[in-house]
C-alpha positions as CSV (number, residue, x, y, z in Angstrom):
1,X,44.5,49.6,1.6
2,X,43.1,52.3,-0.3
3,X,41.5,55.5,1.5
4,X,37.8,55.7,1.7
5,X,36.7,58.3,-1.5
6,X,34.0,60.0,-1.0
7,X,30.5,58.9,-2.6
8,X,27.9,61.4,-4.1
9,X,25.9,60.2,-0.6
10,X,28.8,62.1,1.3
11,X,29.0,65.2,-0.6
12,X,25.1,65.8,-0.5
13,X,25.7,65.1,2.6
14,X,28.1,67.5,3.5
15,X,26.5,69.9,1.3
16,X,22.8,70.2,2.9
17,X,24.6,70.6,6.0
18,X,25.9,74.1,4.6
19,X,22.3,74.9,3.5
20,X,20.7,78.0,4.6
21,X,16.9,76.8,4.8
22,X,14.5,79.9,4.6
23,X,12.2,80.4,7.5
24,X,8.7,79.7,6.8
25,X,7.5,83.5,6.6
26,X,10.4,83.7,4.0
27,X,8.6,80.8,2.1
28,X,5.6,82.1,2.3
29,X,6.4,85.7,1.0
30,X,8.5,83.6,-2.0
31,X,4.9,82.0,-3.1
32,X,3.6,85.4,-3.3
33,X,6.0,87.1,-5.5
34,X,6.1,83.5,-8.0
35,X,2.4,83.9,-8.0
36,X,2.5,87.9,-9.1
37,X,5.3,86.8,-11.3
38,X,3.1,84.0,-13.1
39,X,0.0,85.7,-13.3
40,X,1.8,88.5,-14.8
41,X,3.7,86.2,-17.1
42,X,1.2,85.4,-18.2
43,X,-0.7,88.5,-18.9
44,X,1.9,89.7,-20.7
45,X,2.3,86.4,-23.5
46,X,-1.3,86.6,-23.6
47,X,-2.5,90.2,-23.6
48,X,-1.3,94.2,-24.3
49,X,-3.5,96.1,-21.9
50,X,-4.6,98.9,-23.5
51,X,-6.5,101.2,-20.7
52,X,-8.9,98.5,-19.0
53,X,-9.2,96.3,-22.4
54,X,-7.0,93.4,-23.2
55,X,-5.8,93.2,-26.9
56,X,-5.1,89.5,-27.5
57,X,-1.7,88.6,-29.3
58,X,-0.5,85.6,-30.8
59,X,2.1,84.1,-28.6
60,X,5.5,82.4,-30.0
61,X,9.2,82.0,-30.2
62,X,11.0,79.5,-26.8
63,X,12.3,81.3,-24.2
64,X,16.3,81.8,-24.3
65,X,18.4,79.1,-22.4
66,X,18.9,80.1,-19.0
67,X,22.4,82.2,-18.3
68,X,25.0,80.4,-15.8
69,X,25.6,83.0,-13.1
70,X,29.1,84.1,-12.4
71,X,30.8,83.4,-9.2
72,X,30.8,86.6,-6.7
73,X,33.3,87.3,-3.7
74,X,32.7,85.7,-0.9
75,X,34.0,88.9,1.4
76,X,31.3,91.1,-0.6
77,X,27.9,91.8,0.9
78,X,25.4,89.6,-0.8
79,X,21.7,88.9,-0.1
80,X,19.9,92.0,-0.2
81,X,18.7,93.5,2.8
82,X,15.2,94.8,3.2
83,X,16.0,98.5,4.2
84,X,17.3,98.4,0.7
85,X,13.9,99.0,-1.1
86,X,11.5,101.4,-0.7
87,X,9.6,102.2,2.5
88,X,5.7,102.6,2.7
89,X,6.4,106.1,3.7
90,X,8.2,107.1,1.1
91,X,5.0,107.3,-1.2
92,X,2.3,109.7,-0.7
93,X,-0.3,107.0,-0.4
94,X,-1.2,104.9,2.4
95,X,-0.3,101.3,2.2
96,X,-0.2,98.0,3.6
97,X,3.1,96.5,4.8
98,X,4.8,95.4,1.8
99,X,5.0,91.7,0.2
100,X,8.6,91.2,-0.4
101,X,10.9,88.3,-1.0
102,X,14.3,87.5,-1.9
103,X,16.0,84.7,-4.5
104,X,19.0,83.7,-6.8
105,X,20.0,84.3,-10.0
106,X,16.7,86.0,-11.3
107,X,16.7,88.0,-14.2
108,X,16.4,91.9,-14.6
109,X,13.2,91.6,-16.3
110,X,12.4,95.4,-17.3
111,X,8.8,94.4,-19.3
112,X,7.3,91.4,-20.2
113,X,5.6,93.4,-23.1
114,X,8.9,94.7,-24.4
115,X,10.1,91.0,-24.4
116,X,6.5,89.9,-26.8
117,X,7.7,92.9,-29.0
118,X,11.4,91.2,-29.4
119,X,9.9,87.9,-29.7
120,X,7.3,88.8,-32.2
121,X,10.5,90.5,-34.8
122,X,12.3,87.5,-34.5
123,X,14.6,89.4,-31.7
124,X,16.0,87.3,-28.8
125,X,15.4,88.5,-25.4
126,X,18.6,87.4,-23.0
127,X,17.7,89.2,-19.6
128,X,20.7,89.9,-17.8
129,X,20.9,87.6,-14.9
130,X,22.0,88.8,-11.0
131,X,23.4,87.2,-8.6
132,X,21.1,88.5,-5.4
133,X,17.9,89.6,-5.5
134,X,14.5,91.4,-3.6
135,X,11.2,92.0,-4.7
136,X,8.8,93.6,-3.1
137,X,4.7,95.1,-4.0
138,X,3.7,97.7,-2.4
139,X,-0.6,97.7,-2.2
140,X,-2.8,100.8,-1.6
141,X,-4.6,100.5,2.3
142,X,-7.8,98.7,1.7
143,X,-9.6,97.9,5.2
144,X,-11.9,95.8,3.4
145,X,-9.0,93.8,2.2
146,X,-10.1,93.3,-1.2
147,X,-7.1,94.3,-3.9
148,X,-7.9,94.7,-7.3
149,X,-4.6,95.2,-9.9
150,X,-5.4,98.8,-9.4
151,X,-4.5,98.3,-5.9
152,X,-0.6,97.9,-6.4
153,X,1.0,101.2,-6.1
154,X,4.9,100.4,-6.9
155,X,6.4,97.2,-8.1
156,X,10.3,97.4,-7.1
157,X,13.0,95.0,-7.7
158,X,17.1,95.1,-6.6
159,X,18.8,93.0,-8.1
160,X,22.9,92.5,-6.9
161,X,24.6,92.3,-10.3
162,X,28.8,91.7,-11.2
163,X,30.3,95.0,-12.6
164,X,30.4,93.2,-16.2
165,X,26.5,93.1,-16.1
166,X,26.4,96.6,-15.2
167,X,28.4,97.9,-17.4
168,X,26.2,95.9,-20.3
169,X,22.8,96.4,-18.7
170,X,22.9,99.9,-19.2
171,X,25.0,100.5,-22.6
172,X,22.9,97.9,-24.0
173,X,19.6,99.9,-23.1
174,X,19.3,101.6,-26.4
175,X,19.9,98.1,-28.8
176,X,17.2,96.7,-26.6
177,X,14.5,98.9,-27.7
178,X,15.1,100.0,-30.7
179,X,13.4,96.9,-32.7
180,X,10.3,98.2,-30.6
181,X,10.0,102.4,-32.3
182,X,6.7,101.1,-33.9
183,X,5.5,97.4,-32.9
184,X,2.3,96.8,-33.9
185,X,0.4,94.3,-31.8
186,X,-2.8,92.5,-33.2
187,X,-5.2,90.2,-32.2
188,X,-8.8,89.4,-31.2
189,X,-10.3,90.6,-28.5
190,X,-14.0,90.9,-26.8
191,X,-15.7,94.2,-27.6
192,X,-19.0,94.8,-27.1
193,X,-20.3,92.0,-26.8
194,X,-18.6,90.2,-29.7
195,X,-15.2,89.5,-31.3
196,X,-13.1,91.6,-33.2
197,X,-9.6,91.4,-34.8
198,X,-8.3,94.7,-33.7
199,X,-4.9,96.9,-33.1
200,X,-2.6,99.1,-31.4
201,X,1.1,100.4,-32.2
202,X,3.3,100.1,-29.4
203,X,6.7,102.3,-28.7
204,X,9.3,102.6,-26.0
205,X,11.4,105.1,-25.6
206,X,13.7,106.8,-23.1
207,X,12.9,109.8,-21.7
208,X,15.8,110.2,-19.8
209,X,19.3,109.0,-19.0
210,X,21.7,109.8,-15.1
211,X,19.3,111.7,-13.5
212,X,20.5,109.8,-10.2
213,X,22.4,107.0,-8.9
214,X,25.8,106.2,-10.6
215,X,23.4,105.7,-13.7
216,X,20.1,105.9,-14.6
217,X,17.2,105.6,-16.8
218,X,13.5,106.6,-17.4
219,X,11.8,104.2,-19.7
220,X,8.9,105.1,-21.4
221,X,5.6,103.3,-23.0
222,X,3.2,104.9,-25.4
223,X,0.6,102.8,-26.8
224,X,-1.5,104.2,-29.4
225,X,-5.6,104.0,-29.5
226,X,-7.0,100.4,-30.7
227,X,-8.7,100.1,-33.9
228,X,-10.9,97.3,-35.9
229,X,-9.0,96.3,-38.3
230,X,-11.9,95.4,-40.8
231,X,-13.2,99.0,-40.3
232,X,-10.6,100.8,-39.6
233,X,-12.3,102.4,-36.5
234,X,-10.8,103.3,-32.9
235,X,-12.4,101.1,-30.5
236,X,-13.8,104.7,-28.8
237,X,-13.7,104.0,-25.0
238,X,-9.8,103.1,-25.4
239,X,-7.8,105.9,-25.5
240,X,-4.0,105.9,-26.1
241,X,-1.8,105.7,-22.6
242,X,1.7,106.4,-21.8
243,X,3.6,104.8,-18.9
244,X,6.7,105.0,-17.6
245,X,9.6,102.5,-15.9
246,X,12.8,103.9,-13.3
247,X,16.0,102.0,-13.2
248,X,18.8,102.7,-11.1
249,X,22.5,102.0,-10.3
250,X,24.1,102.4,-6.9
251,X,27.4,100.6,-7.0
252,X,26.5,96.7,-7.5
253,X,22.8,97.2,-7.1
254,X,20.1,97.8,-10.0
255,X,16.8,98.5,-9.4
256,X,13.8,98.4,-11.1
257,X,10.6,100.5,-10.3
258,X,7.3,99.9,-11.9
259,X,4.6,102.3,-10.5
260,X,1.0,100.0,-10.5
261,X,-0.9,102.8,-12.2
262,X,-0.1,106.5,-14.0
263,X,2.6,108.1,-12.1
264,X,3.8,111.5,-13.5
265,X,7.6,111.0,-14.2
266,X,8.3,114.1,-11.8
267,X,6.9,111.8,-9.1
268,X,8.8,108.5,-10.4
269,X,12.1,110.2,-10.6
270,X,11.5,111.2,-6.9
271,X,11.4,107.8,-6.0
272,X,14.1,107.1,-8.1
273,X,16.1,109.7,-6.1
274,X,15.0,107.9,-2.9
275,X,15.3,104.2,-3.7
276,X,19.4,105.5,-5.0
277,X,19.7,106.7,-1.2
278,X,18.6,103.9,0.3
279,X,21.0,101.3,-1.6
280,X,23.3,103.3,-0.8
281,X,24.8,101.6,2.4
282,X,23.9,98.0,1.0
283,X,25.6,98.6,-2.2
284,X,29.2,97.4,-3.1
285,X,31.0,99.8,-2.8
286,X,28.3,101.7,-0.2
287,X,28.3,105.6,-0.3
């Protein structure tokens, strides 16, 4: 007689049984980050903030296929642990506890409006994929609870990566931006009271490479003042606006910080310095 084989009923079986189900403040603090990450998704297919006006863009092109991710070492550390990121008192605001959350195989996303620019050239945009990662937003103290977008301080992700994607994430830095010197982004927007087809010229840049961390970068984005395009004319209340991105490397472990408002880069690469110190003993290898 032959032996029983197994049937797919037996290895779902045995599979859910190794499943780690999240606890239900986990899934909770998961809805929070999809629901930053769609609303600013969508912002960014939709709209170049320019100051507090939206410049509407035409949207386009499929989003790349998604990238398998490669097999780690079971012996490594793996999920990212909260002490990891950035604390509340590491800023020189007063916050709320952080929102944070954890996932699999999410993309190092530096800027959905860099992405548009590749998009809108005809550029593909392959994110490089991790295998861990944490996210966490960091809101100003407001004891009336109400939080505008002006009320995110820092934006941080970590994202546990193989050494391959390190090692392409970062020497790949300069191809990545260099379709996006001059983009210029048009589109309609309300002004005033009425609709205009309108302007701006986008650019990133990076102001500065290995400043901390095994590696490290300071990404830069200027955009310049709107203007009607049938007259010509800067939209006067818009004025241009510069901001600025850290990424780091410690070992395994890349992250990303996105300050919610101007920060002066003297100020972002001293979190920068911080955020390398604390991945430090999560990282593989830790230091």
């Amino acid at each position: 007689m032959r032996e029983h084989e197994p049937t797919l009923a037996d290895r779902l079986a045995v599979d859910l049984a190794a499943v780690r189900w999240p606890e239900p403040a986990e899934i909770r603090a998961r809805a929070r980050r999809r629901t930053r990450r769609q609303v600013a998704g969508a912002a960014a297919a939709l709209v170049l903030v320019v100051g507090s006006v939206a410049v509407l863009r035409p949207t386009g092109g499929a989003e790349p296929p998604p990238v398998a991710v490669p097999v780690v070492d079971p012996g490594a550390r793996g999920e990212i642990p909260p002490e990891a990121l950035l604390q509340p008192a590491d800023l020189r605001e007063r916050s709320e506890p952080p929102l944070t959350a954890s996932d699999l195989g999410e993309s190092i996303r530096l800027d959905d409006h860099l992405g548009a620019c590749r998009t809108d050239q005809g550029q593909s945009t392959r994110w490089e994929t991790s295998l861990w990662s944490r996210s966490q937003a960091i809101l100003r103290d407001r004891p009336g609870g109400d939080h505008p977008p002006s009320g995110l301080l820092v934006g941080q992700d970590i994202y546990r990566v193989t050494p391959e994607v390190a090692g392409r994430f970062f020497q790949g830095l300069e191809q990545l931006i260099a379709p996006c010197a001059a983009w210029r982004s048009v589109g309609p927007i309300e002004w005033q009271g009425r609709t205009i087809d309108a302007e701006a010229v986008h650019n990133w840049a990076l102001a500065d490479r290995d400043f901390v961390g095994d590696e490290a970068a300071l990404l830069r984005h200027s955009v310049s003042q709107p203007r009607d395009r049938t007259t010509g004319k800067p939209l006067g209340e818009m004025s241009p606006s510069t901001t600025s991105l850290a990424i780091v490397r410690v070992g395994d472990l890349v992250t990303v910080i996105v300050p919610g408002r101007s920060m002066s880069d003297d100020e972002l690469r001293r979190l920068a310095r911080v955020a390398a110190t604390r991945m430090c003993p999560s990282a593989n290898p830790s230091c």
